[in-house]
C-alpha positions in Angstrom: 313.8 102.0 102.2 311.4 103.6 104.8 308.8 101.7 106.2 306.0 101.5 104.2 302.5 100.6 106.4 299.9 98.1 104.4 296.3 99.1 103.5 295.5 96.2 105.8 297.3 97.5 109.0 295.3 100.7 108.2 291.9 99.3 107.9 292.8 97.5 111.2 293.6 100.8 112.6 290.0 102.6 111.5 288.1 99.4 112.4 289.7 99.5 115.9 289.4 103.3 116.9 285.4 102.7 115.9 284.8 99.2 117.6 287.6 100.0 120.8 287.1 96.1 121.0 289.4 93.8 118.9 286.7 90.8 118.6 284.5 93.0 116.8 287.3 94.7 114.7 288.3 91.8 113.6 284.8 90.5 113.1 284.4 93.8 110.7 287.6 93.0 108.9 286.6 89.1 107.9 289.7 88.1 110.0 290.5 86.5 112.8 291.7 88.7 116.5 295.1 87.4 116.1 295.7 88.6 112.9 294.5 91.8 113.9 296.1 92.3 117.1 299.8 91.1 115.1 298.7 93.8 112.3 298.9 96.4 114.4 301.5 95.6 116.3 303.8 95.6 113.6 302.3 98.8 112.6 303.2 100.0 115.9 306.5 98.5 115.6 307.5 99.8 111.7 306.0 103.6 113.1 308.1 103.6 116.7 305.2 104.7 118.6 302.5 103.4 119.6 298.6 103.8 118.9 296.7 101.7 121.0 297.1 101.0 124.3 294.9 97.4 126.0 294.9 96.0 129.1 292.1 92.8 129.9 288.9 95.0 130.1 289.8 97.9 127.9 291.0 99.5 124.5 292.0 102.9 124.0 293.5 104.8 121.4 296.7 107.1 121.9 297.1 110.8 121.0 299.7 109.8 118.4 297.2 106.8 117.4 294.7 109.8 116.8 297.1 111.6 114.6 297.9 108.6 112.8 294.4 107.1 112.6 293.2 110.9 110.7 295.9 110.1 108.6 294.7 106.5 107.9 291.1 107.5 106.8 292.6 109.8 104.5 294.7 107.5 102.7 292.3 104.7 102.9 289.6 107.2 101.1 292.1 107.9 98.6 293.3 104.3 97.4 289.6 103.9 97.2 289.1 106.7 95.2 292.3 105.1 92.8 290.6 102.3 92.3 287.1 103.4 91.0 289.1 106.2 89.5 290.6 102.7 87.2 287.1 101.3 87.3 285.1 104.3 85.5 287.7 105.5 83.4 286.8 106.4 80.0 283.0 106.0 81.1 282.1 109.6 82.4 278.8 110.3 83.8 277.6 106.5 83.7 278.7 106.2 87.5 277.0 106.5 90.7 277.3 109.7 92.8 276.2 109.9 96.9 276.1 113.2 97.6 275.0 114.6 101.4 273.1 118.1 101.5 272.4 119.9 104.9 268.8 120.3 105.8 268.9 124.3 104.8 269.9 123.3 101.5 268.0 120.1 100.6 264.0 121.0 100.4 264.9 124.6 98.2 267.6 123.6 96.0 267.1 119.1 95.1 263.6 119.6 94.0 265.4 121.7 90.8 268.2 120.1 90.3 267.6 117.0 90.4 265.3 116.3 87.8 267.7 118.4 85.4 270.6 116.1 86.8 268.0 113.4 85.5 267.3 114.7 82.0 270.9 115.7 81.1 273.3 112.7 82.4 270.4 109.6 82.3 273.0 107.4 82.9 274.3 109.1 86.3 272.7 108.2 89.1 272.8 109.9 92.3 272.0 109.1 95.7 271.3 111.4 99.1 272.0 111.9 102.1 270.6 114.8 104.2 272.5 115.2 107.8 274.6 118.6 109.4 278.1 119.8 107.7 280.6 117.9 110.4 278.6 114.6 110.1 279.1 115.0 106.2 282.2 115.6 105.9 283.3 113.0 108.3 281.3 110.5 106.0 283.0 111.9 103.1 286.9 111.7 104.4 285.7 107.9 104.9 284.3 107.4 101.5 281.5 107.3 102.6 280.1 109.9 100.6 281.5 111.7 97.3 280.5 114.9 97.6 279.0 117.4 100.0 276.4 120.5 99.1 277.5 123.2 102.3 277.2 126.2 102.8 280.0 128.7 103.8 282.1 129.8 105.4 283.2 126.3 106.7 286.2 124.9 107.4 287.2 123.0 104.3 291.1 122.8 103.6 292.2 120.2 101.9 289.2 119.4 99.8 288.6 120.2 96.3 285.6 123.3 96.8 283.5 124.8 94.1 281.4 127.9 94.9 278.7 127.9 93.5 276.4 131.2 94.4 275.8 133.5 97.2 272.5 133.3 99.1 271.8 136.1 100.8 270.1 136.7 104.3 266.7 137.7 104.8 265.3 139.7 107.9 261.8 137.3 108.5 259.3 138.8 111.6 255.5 139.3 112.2 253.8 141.7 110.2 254.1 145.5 112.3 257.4 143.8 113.9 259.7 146.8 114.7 262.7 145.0 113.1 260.9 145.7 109.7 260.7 149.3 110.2 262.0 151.9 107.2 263.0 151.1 104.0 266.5 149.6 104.3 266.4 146.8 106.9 269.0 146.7 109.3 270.0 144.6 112.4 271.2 146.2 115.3 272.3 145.2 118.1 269.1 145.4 120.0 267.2 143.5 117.6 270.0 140.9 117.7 268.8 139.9 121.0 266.0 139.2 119.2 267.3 136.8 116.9 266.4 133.1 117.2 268.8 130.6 116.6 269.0 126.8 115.2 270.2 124.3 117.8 273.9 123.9 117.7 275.2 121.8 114.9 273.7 124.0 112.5 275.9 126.2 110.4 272.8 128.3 109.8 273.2 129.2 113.6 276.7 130.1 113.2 276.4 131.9 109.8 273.3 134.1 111.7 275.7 135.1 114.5 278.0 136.3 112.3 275.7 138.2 110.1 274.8 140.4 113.5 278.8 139.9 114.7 277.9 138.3 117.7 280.5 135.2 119.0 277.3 133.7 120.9 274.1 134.5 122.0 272.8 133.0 125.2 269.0 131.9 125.4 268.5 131.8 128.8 265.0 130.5 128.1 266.5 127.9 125.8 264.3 128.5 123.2 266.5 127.2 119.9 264.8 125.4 116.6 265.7 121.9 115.4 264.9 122.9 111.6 263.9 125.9 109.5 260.2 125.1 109.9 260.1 124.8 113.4 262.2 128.7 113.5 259.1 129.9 111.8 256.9 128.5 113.9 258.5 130.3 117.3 258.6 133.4 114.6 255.1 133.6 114.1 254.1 133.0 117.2 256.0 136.0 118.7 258.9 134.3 120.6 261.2 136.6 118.2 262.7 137.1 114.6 265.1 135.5 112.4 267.2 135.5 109.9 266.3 133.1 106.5 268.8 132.2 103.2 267.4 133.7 100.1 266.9 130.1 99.0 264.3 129.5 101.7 262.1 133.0 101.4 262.0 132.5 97.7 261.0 128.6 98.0 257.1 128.0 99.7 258.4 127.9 103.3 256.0 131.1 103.8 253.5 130.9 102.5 250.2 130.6 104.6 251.3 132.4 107.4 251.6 136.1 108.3 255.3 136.1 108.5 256.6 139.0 106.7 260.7 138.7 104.7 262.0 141.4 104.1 266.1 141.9 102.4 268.8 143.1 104.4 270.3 146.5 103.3 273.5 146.8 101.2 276.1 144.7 102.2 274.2 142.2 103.7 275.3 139.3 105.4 275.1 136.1 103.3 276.2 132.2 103.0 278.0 130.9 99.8 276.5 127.6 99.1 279.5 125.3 98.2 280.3 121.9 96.6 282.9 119.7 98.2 284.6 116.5 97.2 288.0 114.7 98.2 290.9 116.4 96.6 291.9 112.8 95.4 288.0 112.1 94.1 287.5 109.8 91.3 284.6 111.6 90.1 285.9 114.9 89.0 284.6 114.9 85.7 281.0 114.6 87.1 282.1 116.9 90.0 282.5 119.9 87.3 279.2 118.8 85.0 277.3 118.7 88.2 278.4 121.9 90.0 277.2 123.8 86.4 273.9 122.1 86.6 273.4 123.1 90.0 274.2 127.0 88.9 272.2 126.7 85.5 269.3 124.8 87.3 269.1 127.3 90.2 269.4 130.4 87.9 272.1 132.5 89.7 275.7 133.1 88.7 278.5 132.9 91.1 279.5 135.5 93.1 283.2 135.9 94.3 283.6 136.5 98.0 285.5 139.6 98.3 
């Protein structure tokens, strides 16, 4: 029979890679450095490669240790999801659920929802997280989250994706702004130039750029926003326009200012906002219940991507 690594030499594995020192793996793992160092080596050993290299003053994981390691977190995640799967089976909805939302999402979308969530699954209780897409989705391959409210297009293979509704970009300048001229709103490529951004990390940034086809666009003054409020802010104060989610114009986010939104012209550019889970979650009953609530709650149907 093949060689079949433990769940132990695993979690030794994931603890190392974070720590890069085997006192404080070990310390992480309740065990003790030796029984660490002689798990991995026979993980090493039954695999024929190896995955860490040490010398006196320093750890260091290979390139085959990083393939392995991905590997590790995922099946890790999913014995974990196994084992609440046995744990909340034949109790549906009585569980709890920690979801992460991006920022562009969170303030327009929970204040809805939530309290729906509430008063149709009492016995479901959910708690949040608000950080960018990578971070989530890195806490969610470690279990350390069980679902993930995106937006798309994002890379998500191999997760179990529900789309949930488009949300549509809106064209948001100063009142007289040039950009708002006529009554279809375009973007061309002049105006793109325009176009303020989110700081990287954002997949608002990256969703904007790709509503006005541009790869990049270079601020040589460096002028990028930390979050949606702050965008608004270098909007009304002339440094340029930019492009808001549907979600956002519709929500409070501008009111007492003299910011003018207006719709993009037919077929405009638009995110698909998206709920994500493990493939091997143990919560797919409550994934499903909760995706409808969110589509119910928020009042718009789904909208295939074509």
């Amino acid at each position: 029979m093949a060689y079949l690594p433990s769940l132990k030499q695993l979690t030794y594995l994931v603890a190392l890679a974070k720590e890069l020192n085997f006192t404080r793996a070990a310390e992480t793992c309740f065990v003790g450095q030796s029984t660490l160092s002689a798990g991995l080596k026979e993980l090493e050993e039954g695999l024929g490669i190896q995955l860490v290299e040490r010398d006196r003053q320093n750890v260091s994981i290979t390139p085959a240790g990083f393939e392995v390691l991905e590997r590790a977190k995922t099946i890790l995640a999913a014995s974990e999801d196994l084992v609440e799967y046995a744990g909340i089976s034949g109790k549906p909805m009585t569980t709890t659920i920690r979801l992460g939302v991006i920022p562009t999402i969170a303030p327009f979308l929970l204040p809805s929802v939530l309290p729906e969530t509430r008063k149709r699954f009492p016995n479901l209780k959910i708690t949040l997280r608000e950080d960018l897409t990578a971070n989530l989705l890195a806490r969610l391959a470690e279990h350390k989250l069980d679902y993930a409210l995106i937006a798309l297009p994002y890379d998500v293979s191999g997760l179990l994706v529900e789309e949930l509704f488009d949300d549509p970009f809106w064209l948001v300048a100063r009142e007289g702004d040039p950009a708002l001229k006529g009554k279809e709103v375009t973007l061309p490529a002049k105006m793109a130039e325009r176009l303020l951004l989110l700081e990287e990390g954002h997949c608002l940034r990256e969703h904007s750029l790709q509503a006005c086809k541009k790869a990049d666009i270079r601020k040589d003054d460096g002028v990028e926003a930390t979050s949606l409020l702050t965008l608004l802010q270098m909007v009304e104060s002339g440094f340029g326009i930019a492009l808001l989610p549907e979600m956002a114009v519709k929500s409070s986010l501008l009111n007492s200012s003299d910011l003018v939104a207006k719709a993009l012209s037919a077929p405009a550019p638009k995110r698909i906002i998206a709920l994500v889970a493990r493939s091997s979650t143990a919560h797919a009953t409550e994934f499903t219940a909760l995706s409808q609530c969110i589509r119910d709650q928020f009042g718009m149907s789904l909208k295939k991507v074509k």
